[in-house]
C-alpha positions in Angstrom: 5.1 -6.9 56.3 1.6 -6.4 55.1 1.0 -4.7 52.1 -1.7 -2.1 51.0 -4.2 -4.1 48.3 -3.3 -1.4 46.3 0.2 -1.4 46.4 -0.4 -5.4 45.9 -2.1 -4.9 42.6 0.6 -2.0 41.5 2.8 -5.2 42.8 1.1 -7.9 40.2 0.9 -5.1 37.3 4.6 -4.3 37.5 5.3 -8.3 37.4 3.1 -9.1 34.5 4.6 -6.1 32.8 8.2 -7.9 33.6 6.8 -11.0 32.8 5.2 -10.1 29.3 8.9 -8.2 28.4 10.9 -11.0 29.2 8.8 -13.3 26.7 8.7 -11.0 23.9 8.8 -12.4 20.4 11.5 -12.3 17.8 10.2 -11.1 15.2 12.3 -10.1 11.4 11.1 -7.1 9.3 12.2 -7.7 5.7 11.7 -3.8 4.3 14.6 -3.2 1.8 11.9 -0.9 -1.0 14.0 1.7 -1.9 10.8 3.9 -1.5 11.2 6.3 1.8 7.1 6.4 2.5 7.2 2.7 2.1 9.5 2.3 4.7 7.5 4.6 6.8 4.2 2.2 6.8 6.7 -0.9 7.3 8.3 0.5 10.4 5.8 2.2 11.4 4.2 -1.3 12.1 7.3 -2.9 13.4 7.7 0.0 15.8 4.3 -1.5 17.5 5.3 -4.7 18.0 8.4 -3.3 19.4 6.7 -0.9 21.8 4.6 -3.9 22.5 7.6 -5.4 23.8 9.0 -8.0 21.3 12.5 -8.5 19.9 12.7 -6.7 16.0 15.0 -7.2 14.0 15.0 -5.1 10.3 16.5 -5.5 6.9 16.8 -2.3 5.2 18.5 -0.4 2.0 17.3 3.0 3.3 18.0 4.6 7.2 14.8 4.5 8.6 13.4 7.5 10.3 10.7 5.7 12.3 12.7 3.9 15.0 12.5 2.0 18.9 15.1 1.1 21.2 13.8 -2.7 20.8 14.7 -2.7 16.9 18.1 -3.4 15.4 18.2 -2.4 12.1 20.8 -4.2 9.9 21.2 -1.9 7.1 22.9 -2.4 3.4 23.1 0.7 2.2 23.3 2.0 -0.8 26.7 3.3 -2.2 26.9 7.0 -3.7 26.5 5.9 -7.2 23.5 3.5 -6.3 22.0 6.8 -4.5 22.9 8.4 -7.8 21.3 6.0 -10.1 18.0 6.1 -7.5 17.9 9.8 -8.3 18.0 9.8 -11.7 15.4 7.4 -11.8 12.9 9.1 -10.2 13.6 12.3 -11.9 13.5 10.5 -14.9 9.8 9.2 -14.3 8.7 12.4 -12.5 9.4 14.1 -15.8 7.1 11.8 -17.8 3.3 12.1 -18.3 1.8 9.5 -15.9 -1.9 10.6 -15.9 -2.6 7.4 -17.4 -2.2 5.1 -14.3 -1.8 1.8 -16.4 0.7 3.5 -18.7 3.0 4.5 -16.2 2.9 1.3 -14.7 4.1 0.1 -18.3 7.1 2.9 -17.9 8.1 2.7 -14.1 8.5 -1.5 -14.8 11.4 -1.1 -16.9 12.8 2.5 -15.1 12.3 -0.3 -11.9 14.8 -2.9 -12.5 17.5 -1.4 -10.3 15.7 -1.2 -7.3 14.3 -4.9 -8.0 17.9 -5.5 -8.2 18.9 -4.0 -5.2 16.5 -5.6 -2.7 17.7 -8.8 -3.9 21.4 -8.1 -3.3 20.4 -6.3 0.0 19.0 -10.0 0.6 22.5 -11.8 -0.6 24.5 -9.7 1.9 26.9 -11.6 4.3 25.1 -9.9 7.8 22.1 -10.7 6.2 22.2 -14.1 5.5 23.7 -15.1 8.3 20.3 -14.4 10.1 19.2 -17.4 8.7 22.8 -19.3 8.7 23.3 -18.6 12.4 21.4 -21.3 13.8 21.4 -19.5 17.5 18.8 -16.8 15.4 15.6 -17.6 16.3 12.2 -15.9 14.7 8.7 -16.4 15.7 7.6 -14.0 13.2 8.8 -12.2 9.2 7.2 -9.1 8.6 7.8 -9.0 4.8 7.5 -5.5 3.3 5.5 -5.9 -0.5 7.0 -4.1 -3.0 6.5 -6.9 -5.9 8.8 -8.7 -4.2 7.4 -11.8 -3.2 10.9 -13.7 -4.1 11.5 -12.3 -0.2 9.2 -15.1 1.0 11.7 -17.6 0.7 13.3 -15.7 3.4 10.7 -16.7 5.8 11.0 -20.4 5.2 15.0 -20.1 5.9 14.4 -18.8 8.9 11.3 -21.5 9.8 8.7 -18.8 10.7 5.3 -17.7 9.9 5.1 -14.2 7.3 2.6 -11.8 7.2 3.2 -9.4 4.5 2.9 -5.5 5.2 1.8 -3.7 2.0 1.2 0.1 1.3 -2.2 -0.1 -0.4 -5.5 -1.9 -0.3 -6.3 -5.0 -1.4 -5.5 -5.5 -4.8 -5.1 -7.5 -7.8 -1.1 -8.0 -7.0 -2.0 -8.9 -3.6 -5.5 -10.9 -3.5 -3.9 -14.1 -4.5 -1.3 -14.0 -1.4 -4.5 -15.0 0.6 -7.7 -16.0 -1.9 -9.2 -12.5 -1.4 -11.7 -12.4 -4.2 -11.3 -10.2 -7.2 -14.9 -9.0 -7.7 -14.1 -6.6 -11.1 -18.1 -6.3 -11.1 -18.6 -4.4 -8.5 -15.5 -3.3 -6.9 -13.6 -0.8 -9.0 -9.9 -1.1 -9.7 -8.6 2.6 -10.4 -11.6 5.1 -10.6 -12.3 5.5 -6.9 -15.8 4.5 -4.9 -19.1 3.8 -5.7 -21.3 6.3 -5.3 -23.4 5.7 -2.3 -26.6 4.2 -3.1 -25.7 3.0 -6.5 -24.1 0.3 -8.4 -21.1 0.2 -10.9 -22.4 1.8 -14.0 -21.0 0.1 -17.3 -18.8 2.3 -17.9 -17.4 1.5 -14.6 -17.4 -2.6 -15.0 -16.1 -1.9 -18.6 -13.1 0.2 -17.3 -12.5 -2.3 -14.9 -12.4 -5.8 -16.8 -10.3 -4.0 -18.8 -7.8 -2.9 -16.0 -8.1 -6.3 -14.5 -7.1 -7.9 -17.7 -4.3 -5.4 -18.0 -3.3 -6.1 -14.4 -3.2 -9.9 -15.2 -0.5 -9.2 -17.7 1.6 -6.8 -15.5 1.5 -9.8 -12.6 2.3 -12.2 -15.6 5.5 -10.4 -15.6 5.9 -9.7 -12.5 6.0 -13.1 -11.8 8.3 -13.8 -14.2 10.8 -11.7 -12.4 10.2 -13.3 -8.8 11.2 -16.3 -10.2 14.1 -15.0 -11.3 15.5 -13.7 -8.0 13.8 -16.2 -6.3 16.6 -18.9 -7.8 19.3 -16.4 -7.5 18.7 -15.4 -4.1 18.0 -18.7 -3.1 18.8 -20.7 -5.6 21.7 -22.7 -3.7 19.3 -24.7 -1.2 17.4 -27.6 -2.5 15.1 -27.9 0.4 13.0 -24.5 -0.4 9.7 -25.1 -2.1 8.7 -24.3 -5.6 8.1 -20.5 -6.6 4.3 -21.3 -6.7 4.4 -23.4 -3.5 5.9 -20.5 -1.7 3.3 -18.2 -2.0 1.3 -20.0 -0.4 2.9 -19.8 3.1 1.2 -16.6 3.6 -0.5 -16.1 6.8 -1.9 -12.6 6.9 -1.4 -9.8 4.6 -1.4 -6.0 6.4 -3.2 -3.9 4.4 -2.9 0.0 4.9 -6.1 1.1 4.0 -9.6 1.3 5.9 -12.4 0.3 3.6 -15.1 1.2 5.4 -14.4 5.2 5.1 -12.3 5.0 2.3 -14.1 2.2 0.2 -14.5 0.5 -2.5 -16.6 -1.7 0.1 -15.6 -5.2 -1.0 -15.3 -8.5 0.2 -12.1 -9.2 2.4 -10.7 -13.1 3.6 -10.2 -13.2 7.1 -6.2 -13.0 6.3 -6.8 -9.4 4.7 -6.3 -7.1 8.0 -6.6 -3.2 7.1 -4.3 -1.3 9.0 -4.7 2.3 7.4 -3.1 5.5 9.5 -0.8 2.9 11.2 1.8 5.8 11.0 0.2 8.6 12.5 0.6 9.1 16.4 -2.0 8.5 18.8 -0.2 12.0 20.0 1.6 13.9 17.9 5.3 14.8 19.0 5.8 18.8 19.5 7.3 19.8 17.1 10.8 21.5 16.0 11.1 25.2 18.2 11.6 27.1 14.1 8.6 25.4 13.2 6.5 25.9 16.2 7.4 29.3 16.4 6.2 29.5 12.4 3.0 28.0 13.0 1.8 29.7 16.1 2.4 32.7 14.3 0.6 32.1 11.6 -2.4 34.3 12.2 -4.1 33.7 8.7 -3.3 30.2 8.7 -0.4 28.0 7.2 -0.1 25.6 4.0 2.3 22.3 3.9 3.8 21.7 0.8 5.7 18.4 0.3 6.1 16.0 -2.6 7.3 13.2 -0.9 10.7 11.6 -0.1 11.2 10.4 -3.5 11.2 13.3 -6.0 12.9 16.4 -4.4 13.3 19.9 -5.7 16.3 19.0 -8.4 13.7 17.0 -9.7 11.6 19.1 -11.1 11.9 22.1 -14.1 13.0 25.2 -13.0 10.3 26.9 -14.5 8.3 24.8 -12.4 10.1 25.7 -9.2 9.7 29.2 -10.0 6.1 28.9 -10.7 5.3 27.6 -7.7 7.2 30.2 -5.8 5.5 33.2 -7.9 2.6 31.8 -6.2 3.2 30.9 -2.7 5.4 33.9 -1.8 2.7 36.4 -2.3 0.0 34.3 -0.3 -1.1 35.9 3.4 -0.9 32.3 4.8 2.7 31.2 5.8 3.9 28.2 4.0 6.3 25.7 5.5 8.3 24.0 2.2 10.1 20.7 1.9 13.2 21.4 0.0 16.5 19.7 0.3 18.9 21.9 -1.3 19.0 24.5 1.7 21.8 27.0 0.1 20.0 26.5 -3.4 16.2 27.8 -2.5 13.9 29.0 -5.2 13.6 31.9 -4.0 13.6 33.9 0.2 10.2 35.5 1.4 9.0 36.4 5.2 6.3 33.6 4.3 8.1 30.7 3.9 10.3 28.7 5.9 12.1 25.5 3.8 13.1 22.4 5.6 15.3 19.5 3.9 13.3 17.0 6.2 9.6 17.6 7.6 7.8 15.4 10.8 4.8 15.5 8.2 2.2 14.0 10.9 3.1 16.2 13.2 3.1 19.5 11.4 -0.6 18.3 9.8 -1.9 17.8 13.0 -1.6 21.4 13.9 -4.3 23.9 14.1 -3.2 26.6 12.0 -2.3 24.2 9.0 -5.3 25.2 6.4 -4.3 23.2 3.1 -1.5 19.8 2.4 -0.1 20.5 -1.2 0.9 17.3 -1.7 1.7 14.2 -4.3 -1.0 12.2 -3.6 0.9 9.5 -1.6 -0.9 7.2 -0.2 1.0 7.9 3.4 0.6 11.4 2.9 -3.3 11.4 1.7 -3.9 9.2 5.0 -2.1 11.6 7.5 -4.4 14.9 5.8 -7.4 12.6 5.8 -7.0 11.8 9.7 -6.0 14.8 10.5 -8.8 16.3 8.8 -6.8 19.1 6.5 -8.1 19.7 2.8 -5.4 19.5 -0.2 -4.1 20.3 -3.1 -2.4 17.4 -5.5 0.2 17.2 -7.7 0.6 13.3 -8.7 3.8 12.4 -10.4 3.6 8.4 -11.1 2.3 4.7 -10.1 -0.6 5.4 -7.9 -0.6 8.8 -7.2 -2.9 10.1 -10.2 -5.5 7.3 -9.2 -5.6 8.5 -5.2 -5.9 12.4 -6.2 -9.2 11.2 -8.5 -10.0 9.3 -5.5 -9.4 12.0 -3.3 -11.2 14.9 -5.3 -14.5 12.9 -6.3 -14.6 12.9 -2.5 -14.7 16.8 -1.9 -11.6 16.6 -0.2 -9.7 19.4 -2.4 -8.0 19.5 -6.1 -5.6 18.3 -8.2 -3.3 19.8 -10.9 -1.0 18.3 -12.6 3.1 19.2 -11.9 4.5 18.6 -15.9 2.3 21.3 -17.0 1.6 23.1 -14.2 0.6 27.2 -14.4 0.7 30.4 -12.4 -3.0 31.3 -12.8 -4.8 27.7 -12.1 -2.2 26.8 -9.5 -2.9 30.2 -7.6 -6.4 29.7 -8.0 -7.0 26.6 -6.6 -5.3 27.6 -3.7 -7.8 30.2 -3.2 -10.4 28.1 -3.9 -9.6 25.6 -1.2 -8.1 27.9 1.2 -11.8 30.0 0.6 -14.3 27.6 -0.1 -15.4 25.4 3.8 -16.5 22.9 2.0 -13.5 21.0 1.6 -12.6 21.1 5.2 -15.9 20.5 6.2 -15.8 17.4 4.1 -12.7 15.9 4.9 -13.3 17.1 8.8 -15.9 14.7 8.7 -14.1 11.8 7.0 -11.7 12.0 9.6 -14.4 11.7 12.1 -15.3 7.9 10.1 -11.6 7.1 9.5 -11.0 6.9 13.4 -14.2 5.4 14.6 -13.1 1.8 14.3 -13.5 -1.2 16.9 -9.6 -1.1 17.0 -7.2 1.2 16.8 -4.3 0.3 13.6 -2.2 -0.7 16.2 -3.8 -2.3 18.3 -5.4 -4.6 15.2 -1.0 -4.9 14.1 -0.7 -6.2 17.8 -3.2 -8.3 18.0 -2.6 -10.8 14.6 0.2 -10.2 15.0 0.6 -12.0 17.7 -2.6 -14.4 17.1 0.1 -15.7 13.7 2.5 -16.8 16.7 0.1 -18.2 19.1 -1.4 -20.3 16.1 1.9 -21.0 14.7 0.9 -19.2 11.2 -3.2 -19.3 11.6 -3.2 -22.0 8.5 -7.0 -22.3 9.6 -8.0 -19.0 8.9 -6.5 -19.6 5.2 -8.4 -19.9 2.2 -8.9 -23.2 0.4 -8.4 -20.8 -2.8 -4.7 -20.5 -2.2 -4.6 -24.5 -2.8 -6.6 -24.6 -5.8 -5.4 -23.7 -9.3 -7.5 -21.6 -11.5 -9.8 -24.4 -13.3 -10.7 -25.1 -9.9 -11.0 -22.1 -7.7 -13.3 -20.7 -11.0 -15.5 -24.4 -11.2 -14.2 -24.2 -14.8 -14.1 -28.1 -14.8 -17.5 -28.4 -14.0 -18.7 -25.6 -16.0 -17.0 -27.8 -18.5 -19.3 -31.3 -17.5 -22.3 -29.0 -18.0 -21.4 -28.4 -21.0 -20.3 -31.8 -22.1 -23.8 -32.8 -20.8 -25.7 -30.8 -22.4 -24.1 -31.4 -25.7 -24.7 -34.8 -24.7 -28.0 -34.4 -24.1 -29.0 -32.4 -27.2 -27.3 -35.0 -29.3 -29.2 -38.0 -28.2 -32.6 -35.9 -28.5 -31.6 -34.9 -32.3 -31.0 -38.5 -32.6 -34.4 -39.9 -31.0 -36.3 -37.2 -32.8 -35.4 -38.1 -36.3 -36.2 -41.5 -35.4 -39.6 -40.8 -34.2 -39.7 -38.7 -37.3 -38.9 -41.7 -39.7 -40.9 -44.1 -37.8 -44.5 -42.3 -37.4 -44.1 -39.3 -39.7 -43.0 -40.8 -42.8 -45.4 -42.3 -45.1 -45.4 -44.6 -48.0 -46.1 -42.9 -51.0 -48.7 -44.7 -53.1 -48.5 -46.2 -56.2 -50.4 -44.3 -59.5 -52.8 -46.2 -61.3 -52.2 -46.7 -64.7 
């Protein structure tokens, strides 16, 4: 029977679609952080690549909330006194003064050692290992999720596959060695934000951050330290895995969510470095719960999102605090829409607010009527107002929160305050401020414009290297020749060092000839007195 052309082309699509299904890749997510917005990002991207059609398989502590019929997700949960533990910890550092970015680092690496623990026992688990033990599992690609775990890498080489690693932040000083991306403290700041268009790094700036470079350097000193550790117990048992050092340099890609280009620092990137910023946020947003929808649409003088994160919850913080807050939202005209996980314990009941224990944060920021995103300065959550275009209000706790609300606020996109001391008065009054003053939307409105003009989509750039790393069987031609060379080398110490030795050289042999020049024409007899 003859066929339509078009039904013959609808024919061929339909095939190719069956065709490209049927090969789909296996590809292993390695995401056991014990950070909720972490996992986000990391599934996020592996949700992708299952849409896309390939096989994924996850490692996780935590239950995901991002999700796909293609993934199986082999959790190792935590037990109640592990959750327990988890929770104290963060209320423990959410209590502390972390303005100073580098000194809460200093505090959270010690409060850390549990969860470091636990994403190496998640590793040691029976189901777990026996993806690599089972010799009918076969992976064409690890996703491995960085939370200063590279001691996860070895996991890769079990399993005889290439490993891009998927982290949470732009390229940094943790990261850039993963690859060869170059450092650059001279121009490309560290902690205090962008450059100012037009300009250079002042010295205040380059000062700042030598400093936090050589402060970094330390931290990574013992962070290394600590791979190594887990990297023998984890692993320890089979003689045919590399050295630590050797390991690292297996890398093939590293997926960085950021977007430099609108957010900056403009720097120098490898071809390895792939930015992936807003990789969680919907192409379409999902419609959202009917209470929620019903709350927003009726929010005829707007509506304000406040959420601190999946990390530190309401328990978490002082009472006072709580109350503070409360004091201040309830008597606002704008509805409010409150993550709070303690529904039967509320601070407090008002016609204005509706509490949730669990929020579809992308969804609910990409509605109209949302006006300000009190927030913790996330770096998810900062990227989902930012695209969406919705001004905010900050309240960092720890790590790199403080450092993205500077960021955030030397770009007109809103305020920050900070939660251990925070007031009535100045809370209430930023709020108005933000909620008053266009600029703020106006300025982020148009960020958002940048953010999204890109020559590919976040996905579609996770799609395509990630696939490119199969195809090429790891891309080792798109590494850098840094990632081979130790430090004398990579930094031309060793002939910085001949130049020297040369010159010395040099100088030597002229002191030498001079004086002899000097003794030979110079010199002259003295003459003999007459007597």
């Amino acid at each position: 029977m003859v066929r339509k052309p078009s039904e013959l082309f609808l024919l061929v699509i339909a095939f190719a679609a069956f065709m490209g299904d049927s090969q789909g890749a296996n590809i292993l997510g390695l995401f056991p952080s014990l950070s909720p917005s972490h996992l986000i990002i990391q599934m996020s991207t592996a949700k992708v690549l299952a849409e896309r059609g390939h096989n994924v398989t996850v490692v996780t502590v935590l239950k995901p909330v991002v999700n796909h019929k293609n993934i199986t997700v082999v959790q190792v949960p935590l037990t109640k006194e592990e959750a327990q533990q988890m929770s104290d910890t963060v209320g423990a550092m959410s209590k502390s003064d972390n303005s100073n970015m580098i000194l809460s680092l200093i505090r959270m690496s010690g409060q850390m050692d549990f969860m470091f623990s636990k994403m190496a026992e998640a590793l040691k688990h029976d189901r777990v290992r026996d993806l690599y033990l089972n010799k009918d599992n076969k992976f064409d690609l690890v996703l491995s999720g960085y939370f200063m775990n590279d001691f996860q890498l070895g996991f890769a080489k079990k399993v005889n596959a290439p490993v891009i690693v998927v982290a949470t932040m732009p390229p940094n000083q943790l990261l850039n060695p993963l690859i060869g991306n170059p450092l650059e403290v001279s121009y490309v700041p560290s902690i205090d934000g962008s450059v100012e268009k037009g300009k250079g790094m002042t010295f205040r700036q380059r000062l700042s951050g030598y400093v936090t470079s050589v402060f970094f350097e330390f931290f990574n000193f013992l962070t290394v330290r600590r791979n190594q550790r887990y990297y023998k117990e984890v692993f320890g048992d089979d003689g045919t895995l590399p050295e630590y050092f050797e390991l690292l340099k297996n890398t093939s890609l590293i997926f960085f969510a950021s977007h430099a280009a609108s957010e900056g620092p403009i720097r120098p990137n490898v071809p390895a470095a792939v930015e992936i910023g807003g990789i969680q946020v919907k192409d379409t947003p999902d419609p959202l719960p009917q209470n929620m929808a019903e709350f927003l649409g009726n929010a005829t003088d707007g509506a304000v999102l406040l959420s601190l994160g999946s990390n530190v919850q309401g328990k978490h913080l002082k009472p006072d605090t709580v109350a503070k807050i409360f004091n201040v939202l309830s008597k606002l005209k704008q509805r409010v829409i409150w993550k709070w996980e303690d529904l039967e314990n509320t601070p407090g009941k008002s016609d204005n607010i509706l509490y949730s224990k669990w929020l579809p944060q992308d969804d609910i920021l990409a509605h109209p009527n949302i006006k300000l995103f009190i927030n913790h300065a996330g770096k998810g959550g900062i990227t989902e107002a930012q695209y969406h275009g919705k001004p905010m209000l900050s309240l960092p706790v720890f790590g790199d929160q403080p450092g993205n609300a500077d960021a955030m606020v030397k770009k007109g996109f809103g305020l920050t305050q900070s939660l251990l001391t925070l007031e009535e008065q100045p809370f209430r009054e930023a709020i108005l401020e933000i909620l008053s003053n266009p600029e703020y939307t106006q300025k982020v409105a148009s960020f958002s414009t940048l953010y999204r003009d890109r020559p590919m989509t976040a996905r579609e750039s996770v799609v395509y290297w990630a696939e490119y790393v199969i195809r090429h069987k790891g891309a080792a031609h798109l590494q850098s020749p840094v990632v081979h060379m130790n430090y004398i080398a990579a930094n031309n110490l060793d002939i910085y060092a001949i130049f020297v030795v040369v010159l010395v050289i040099f100088v030597l042999l002229l002191t030498k000839l001079v004086k002899i020049i000097y003794k030979k024409f110079a010199a002259k007899p003295k003459k003999q007195k007459k007597h």
